[in-house]
DSSP file (Angstrom, degrees, kcal/mol; ACC not computed):
  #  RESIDUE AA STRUCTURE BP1 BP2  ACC     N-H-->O    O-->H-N    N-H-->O    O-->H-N    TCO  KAPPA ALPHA  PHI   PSI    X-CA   Y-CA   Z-CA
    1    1 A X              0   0    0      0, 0.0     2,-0.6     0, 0.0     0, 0.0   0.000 360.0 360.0 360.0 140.7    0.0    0.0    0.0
    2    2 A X        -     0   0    0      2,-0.0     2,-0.6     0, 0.0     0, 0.0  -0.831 360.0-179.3-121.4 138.0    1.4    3.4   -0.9
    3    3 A X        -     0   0    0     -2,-0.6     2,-0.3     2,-0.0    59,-0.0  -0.978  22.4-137.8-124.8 125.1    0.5    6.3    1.4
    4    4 A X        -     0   0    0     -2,-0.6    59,-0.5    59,-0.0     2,-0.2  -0.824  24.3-170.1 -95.4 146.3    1.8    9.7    0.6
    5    5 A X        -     0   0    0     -2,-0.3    -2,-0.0    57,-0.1    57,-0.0  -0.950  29.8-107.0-130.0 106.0    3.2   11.9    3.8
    6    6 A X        -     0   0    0     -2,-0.2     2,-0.5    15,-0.1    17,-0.2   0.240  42.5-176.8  -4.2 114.8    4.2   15.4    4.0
    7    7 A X        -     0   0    0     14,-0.2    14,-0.2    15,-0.1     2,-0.2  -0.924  10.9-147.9-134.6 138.5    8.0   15.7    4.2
    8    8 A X  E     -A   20   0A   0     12,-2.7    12,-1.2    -2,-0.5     2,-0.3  -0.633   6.4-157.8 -77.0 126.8   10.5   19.0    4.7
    9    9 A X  E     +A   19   0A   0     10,-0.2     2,-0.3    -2,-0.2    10,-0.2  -0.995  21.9 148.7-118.1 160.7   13.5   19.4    3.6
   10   10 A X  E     -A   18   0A   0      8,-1.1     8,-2.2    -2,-0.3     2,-0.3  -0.994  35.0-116.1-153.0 142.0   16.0   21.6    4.8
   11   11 A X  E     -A   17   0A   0     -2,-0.3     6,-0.3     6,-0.2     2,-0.1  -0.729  19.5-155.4-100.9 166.7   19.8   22.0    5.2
   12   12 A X        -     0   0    0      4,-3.1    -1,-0.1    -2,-0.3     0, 0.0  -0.187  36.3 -83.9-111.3-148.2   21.2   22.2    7.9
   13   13 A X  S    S+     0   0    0      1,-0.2    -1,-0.0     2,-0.1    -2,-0.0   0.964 125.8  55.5 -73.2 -39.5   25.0   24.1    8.8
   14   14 A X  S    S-     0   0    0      1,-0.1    -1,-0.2    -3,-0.0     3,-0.1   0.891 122.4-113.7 -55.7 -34.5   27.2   21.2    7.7
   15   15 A X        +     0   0    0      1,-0.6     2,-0.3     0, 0.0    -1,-0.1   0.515  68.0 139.9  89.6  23.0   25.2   21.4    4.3
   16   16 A X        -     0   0    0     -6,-0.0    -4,-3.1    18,-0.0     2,-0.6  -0.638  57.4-117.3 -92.7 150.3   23.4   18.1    4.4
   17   17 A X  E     -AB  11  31A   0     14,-3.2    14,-1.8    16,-0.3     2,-0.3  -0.951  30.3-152.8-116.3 106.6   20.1   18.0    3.3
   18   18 A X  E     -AB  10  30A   0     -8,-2.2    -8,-1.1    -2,-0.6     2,-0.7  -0.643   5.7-160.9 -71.4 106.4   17.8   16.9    6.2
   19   19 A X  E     +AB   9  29A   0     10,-1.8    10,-1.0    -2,-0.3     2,-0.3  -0.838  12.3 173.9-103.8 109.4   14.6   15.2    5.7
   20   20 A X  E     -AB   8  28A   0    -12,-1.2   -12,-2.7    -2,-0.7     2,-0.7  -0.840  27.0-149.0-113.5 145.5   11.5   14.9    8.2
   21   21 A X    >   -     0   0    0      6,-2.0     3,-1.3    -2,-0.3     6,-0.4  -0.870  12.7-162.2-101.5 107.5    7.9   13.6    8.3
   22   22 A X  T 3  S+     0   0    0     -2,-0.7    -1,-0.1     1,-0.3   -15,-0.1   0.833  89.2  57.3 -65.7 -42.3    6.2   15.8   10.7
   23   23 A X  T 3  S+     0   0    0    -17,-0.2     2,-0.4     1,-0.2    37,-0.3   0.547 103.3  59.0 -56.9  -5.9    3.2   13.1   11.1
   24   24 A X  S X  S-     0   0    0     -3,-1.3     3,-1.3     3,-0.1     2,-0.4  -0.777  95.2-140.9-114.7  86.0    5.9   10.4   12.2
   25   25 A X  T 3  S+     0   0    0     -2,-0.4     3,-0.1     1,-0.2    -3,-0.1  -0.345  82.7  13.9 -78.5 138.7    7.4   12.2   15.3
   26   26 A X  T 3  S+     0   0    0     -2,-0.4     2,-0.9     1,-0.2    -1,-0.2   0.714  86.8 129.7 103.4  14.6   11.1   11.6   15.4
   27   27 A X    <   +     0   0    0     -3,-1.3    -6,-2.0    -6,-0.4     2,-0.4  -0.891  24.2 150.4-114.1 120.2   11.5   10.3   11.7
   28   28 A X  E     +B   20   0A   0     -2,-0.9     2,-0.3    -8,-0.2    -8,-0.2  -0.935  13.3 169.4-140.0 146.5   14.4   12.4   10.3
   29   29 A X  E     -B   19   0A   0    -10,-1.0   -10,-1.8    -2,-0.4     2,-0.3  -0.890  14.2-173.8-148.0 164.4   16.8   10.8    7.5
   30   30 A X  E     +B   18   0A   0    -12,-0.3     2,-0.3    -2,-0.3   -12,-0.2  -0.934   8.2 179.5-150.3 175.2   19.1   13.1    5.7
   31   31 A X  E     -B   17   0A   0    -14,-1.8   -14,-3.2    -2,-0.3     6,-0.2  -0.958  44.2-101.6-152.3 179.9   21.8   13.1    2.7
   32   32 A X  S    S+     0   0    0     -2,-0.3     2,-0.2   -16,-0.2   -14,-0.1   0.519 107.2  34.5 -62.3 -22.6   24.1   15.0    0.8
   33   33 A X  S  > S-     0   0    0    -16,-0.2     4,-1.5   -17,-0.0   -16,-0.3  -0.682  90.5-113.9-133.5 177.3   21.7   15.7   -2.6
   34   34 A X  H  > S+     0   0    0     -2,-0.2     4,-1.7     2,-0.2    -2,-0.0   0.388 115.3  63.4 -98.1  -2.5   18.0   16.1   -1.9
   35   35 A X  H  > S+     0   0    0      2,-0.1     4,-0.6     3,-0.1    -1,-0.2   0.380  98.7  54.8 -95.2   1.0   17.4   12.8   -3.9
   36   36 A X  H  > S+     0   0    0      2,-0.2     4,-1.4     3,-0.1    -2,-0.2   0.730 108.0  47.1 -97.8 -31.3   19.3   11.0   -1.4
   37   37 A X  H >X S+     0   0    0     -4,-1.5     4,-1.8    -6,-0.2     3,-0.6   0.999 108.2  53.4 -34.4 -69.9   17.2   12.3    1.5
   38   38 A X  H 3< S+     0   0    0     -4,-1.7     3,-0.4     2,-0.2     4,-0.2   0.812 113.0  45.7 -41.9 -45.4   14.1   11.5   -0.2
   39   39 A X  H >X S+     0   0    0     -4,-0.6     4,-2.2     1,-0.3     3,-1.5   0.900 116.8  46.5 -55.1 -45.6   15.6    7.8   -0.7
   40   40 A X  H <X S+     0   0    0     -4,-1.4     4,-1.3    -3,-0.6    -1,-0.3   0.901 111.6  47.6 -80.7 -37.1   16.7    7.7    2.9
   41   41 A X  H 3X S+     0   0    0     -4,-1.8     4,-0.6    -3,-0.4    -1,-0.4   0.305 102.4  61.2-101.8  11.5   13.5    9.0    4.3
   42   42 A X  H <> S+     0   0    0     -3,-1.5     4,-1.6    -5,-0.2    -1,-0.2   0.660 115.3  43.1-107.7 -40.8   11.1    6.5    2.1
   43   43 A X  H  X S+     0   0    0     -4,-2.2     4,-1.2     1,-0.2    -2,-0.2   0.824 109.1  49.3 -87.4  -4.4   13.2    3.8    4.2
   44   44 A X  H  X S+     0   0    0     -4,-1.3     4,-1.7     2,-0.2    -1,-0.2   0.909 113.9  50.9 -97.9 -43.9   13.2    5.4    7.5
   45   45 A X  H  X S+     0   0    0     -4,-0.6     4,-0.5     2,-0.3     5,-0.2   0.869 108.2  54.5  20.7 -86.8    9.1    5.9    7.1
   46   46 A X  H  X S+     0   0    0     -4,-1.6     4,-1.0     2,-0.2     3,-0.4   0.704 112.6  40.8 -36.2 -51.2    9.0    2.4    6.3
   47   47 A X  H >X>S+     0   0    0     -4,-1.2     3,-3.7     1,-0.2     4,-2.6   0.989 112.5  48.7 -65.9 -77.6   10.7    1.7    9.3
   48   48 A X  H 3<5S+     0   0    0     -4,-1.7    -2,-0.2     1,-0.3    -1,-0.2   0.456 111.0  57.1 -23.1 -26.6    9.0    4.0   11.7
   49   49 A X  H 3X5S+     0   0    0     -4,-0.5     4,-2.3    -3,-0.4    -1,-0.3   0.627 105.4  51.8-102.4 -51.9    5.7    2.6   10.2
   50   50 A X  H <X5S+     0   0    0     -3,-3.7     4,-2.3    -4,-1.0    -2,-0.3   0.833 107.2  44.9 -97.5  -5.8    6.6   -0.7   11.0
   51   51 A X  H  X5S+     0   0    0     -4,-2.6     4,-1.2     2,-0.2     6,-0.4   0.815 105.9  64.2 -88.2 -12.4    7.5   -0.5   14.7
   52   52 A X  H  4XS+     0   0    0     -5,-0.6     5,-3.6     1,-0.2    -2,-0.2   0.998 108.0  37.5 -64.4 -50.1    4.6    1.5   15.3
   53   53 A X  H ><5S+     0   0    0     -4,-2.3     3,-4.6     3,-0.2    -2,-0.2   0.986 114.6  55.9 -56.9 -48.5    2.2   -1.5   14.3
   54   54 A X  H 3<5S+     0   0    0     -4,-2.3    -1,-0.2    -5,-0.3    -2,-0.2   0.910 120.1  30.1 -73.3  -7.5    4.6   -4.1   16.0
   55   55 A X  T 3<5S-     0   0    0     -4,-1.2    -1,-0.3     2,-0.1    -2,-0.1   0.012 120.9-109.6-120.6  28.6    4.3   -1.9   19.8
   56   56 A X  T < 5 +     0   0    0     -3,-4.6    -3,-0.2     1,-0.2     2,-0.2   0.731  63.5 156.3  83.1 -15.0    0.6   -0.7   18.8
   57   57 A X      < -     0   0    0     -5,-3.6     2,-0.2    -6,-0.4    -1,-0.2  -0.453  43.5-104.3 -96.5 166.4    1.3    2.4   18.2
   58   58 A X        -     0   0    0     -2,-0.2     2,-0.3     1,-0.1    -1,-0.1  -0.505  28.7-140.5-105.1 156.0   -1.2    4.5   15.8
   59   59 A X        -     0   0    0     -2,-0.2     3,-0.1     1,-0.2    -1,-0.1  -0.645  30.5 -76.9-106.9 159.0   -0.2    5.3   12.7
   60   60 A X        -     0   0    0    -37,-0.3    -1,-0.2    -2,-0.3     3,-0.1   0.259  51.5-102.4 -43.0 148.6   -0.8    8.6   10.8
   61   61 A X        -     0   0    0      1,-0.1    -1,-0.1    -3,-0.1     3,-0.1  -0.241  39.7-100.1 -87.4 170.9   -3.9    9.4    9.5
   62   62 A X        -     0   0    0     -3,-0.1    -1,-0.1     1,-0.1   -57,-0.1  -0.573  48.5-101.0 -88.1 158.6   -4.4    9.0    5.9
   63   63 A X        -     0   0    0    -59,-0.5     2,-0.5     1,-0.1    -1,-0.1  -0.073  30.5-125.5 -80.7 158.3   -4.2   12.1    4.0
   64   64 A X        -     0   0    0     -3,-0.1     2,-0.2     2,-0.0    -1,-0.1  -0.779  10.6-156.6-120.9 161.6   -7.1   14.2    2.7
   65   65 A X        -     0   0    0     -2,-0.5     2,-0.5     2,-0.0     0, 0.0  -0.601   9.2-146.1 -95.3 137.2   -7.9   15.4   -0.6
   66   66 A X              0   0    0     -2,-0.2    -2,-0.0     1,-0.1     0, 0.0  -0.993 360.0 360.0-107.7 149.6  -10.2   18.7   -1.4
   67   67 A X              0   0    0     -2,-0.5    -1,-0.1     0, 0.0    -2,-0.0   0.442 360.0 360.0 -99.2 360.0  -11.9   18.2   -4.2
């Protein structure tokens, strides 16, 4: 199932490009290009996603459209 989630990016001082999903708190991934965030932060999601179901915890609501 494919769920799209708000994510930021931003750089920080070093010059890394820092990626978070504000609806996941605490899932932050970063890289060097802003296509290597995004990569890094589709797996860190993914992760974050899945320890929340295995300890129960609820996962972000799905997003809404206006039409």
């Amino acid at each position: 199932m494919n769920v799209e989630l708000l994510v930021t990016l931003r750089r920080d001082e070093t010059g890394m490009v820092v990626a978070e999903c504000p609806v996941l708190p605490g899932c932050v991934s970063q890289g060097e290009t802003e296509q290597l965030a995004l990569t890094n932060i589709r797996e860190a999601i993914q992760g974050c996603m899945a320890a929340r179901r295995a300890n129960g915890l609820p996962l972000p609501p799905a997003p809404r459209f206006n039409r």
